[in-house]
C-alpha positions as CSV (number, residue, x, y, z in Angstrom):
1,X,-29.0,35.6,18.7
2,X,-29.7,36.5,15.1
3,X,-27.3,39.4,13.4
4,X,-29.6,41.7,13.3
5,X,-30.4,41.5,17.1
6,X,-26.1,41.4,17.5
7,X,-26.5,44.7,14.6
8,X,-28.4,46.5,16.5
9,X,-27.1,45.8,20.2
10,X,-24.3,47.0,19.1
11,X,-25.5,50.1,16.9
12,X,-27.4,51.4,20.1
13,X,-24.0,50.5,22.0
14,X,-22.1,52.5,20.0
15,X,-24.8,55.7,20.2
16,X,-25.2,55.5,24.2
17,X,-21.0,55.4,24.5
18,X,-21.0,58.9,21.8
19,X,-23.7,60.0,23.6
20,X,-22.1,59.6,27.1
21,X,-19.1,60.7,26.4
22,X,-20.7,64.3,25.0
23,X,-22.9,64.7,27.3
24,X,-20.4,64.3,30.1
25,X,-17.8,66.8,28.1
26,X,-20.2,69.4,27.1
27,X,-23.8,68.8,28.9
28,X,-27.0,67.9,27.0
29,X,-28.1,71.2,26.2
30,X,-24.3,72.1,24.3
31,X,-24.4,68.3,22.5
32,X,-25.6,68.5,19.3
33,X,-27.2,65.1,17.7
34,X,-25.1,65.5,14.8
35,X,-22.0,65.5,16.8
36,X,-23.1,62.2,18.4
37,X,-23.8,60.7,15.2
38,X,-20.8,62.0,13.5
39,X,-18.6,60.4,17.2
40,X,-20.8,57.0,16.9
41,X,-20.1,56.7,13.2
42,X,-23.5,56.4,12.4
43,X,-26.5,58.2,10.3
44,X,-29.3,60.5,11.5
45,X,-31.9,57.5,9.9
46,X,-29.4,55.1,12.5
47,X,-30.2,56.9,15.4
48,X,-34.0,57.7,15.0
49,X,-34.0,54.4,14.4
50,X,-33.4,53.3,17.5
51,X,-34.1,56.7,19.3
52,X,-37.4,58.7,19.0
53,X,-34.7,61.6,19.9
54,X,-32.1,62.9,21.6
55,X,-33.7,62.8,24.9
56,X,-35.1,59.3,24.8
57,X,-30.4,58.5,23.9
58,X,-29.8,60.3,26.7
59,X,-32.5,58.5,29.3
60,X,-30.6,55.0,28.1
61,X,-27.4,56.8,28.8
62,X,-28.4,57.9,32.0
63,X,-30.2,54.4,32.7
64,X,-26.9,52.9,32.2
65,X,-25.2,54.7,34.6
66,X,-27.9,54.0,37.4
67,X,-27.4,50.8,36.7
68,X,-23.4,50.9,37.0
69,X,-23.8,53.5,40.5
70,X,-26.9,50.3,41.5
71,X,-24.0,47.5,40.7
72,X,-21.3,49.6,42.9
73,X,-23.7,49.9,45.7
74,X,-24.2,46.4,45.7
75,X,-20.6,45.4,45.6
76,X,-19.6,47.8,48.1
77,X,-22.9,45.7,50.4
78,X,-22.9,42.6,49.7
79,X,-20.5,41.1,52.3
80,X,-21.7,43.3,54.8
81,X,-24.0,42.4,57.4
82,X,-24.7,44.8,60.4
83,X,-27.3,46.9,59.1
84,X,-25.8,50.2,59.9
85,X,-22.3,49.8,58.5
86,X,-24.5,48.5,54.9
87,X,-26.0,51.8,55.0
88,X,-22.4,53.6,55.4
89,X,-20.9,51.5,52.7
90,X,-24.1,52.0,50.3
91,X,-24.3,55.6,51.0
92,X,-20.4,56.0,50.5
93,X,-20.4,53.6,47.2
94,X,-23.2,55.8,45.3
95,X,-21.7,59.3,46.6
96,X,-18.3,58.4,45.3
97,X,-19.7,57.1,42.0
98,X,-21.8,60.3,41.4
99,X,-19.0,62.8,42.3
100,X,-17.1,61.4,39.1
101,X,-17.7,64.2,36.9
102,X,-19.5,62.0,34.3
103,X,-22.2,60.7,36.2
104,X,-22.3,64.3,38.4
105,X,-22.7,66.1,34.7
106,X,-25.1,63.5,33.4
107,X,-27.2,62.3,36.1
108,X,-27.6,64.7,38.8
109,X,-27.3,68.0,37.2
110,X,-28.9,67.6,33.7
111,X,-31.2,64.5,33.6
112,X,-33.9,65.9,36.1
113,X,-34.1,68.9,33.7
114,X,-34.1,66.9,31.0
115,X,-36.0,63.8,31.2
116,X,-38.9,66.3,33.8
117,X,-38.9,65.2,37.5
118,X,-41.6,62.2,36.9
119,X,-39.0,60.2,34.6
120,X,-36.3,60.8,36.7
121,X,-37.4,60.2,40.3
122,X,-38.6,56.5,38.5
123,X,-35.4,55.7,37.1
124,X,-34.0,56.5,40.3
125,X,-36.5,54.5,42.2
126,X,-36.6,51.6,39.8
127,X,-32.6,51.5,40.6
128,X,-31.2,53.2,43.1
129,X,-34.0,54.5,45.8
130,X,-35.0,51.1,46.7
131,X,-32.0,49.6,47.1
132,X,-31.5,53.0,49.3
133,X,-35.1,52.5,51.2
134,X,-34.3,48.9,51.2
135,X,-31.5,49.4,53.7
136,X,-33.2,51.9,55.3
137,X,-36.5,49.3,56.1
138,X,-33.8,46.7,57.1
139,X,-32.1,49.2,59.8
140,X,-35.4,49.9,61.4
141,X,-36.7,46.7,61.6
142,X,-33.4,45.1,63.2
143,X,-33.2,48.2,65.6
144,X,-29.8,49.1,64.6
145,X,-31.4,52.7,63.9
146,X,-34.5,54.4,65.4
147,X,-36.6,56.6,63.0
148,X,-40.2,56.8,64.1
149,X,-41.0,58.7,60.5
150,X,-40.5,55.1,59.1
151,X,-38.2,53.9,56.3
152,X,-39.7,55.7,53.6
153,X,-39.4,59.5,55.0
154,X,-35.9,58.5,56.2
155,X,-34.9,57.2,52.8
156,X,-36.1,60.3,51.0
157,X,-33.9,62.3,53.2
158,X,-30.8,60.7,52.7
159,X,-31.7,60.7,49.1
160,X,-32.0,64.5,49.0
161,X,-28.7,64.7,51.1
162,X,-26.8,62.3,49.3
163,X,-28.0,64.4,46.3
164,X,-27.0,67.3,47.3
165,X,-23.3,65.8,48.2
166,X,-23.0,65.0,44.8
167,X,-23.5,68.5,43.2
168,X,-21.3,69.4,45.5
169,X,-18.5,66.8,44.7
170,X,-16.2,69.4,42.8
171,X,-16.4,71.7,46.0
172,X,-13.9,71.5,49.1
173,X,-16.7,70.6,51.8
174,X,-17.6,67.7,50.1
175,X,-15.6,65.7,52.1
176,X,-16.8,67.2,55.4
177,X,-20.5,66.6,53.8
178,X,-19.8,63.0,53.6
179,X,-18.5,62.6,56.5
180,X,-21.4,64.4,58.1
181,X,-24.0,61.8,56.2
182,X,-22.1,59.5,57.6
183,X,-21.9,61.0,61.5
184,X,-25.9,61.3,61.1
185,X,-26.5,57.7,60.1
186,X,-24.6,56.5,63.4
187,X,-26.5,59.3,65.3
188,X,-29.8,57.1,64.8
189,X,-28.3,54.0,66.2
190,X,-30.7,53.7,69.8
């Protein structure tokens, strides 16, 4: 690796982390770009530079937490073989990583305002909804669940459910809601 490749890994390092950490204090809306350049140390000519603007910082940010929620789903499945209990695990693993308030703020309550619902819903496919459907395919075709809708409308409504957990995380019922997801999954076992 040259040093400008290592110079510029980790100028874009340093933006995401300012970034991140404003947008999960203040929202994207209340974060100003000259707060994120004045927290990452950097110039305005830095960040366009490596940003077309504060949007395109903010879909790395929040492409860097999707990775990170993707990696905990993973490790929460890997070991786990009966189809059903991979869905519970998954399904817990990504809840509990949204409900932390940074990747609540960042990813389910601003980025599918801010990046428009066509940028989102692919970042969320490319890493999380598969892995999601994935599991989802795997169930039905092992017969550990029954869903004649097939794996794609069942994914999709977990999604949505597991969603809507996750804005809730800061409320009392969340736990009840999780527990619910989790009563409904073991409902579809034949």
């Amino acid at each position: 690796m040259s040093k400008n490749e290592l110079r510029t890994i980790q100028s874009k390092g340093r933006l995401v982390a300012a970034a991140r950490a404003l947008f999960a204090r203040d929202g994207y809306a209340q974060t100003a770009t000259e707060a994120i350049i004045a927290a990452a140390g950097m110039t305005r000519g830095a960040l366009y530079h490596h940003y077309r603007d504060k949007a395109d910082l903010f879909e790395a940010v929040c492409r860097d937490l999707a990775v990170e929620a993707a990696a905990a789903v993973r490790a929460a499945t890997e070991a786990v073989a009966d189809p059903i209990a991979a869905l519970e695990k998954g399904s817990v693993a990504w809840i509990d990583y949204m409900a932390r308030p940074e990747s609540r703020r960042i990813l389910v309550v601003d980025a599918p305002g801010v990046l428009g619902r066509e940028r989102w819903e692919a970042l969320d496919r490319e890493l999380s909804f598969d892995l999601l459907r994935a599991g989802v395919a795997e169930a039905i075709d092992s017969a550990a669940i029954r869903f004649d809708a097939g794996p794609d409308a069942l994914a999709v409504l977990l999604n949505g459910a597991m969603n809507e957990i996750a804005l809730r995380s800061e409320e009392n019922d969340s736990a009840a809601l999780k527990a619910g997801l989790l009563e409904l999954l073991r409902a579809l076992k034949p």
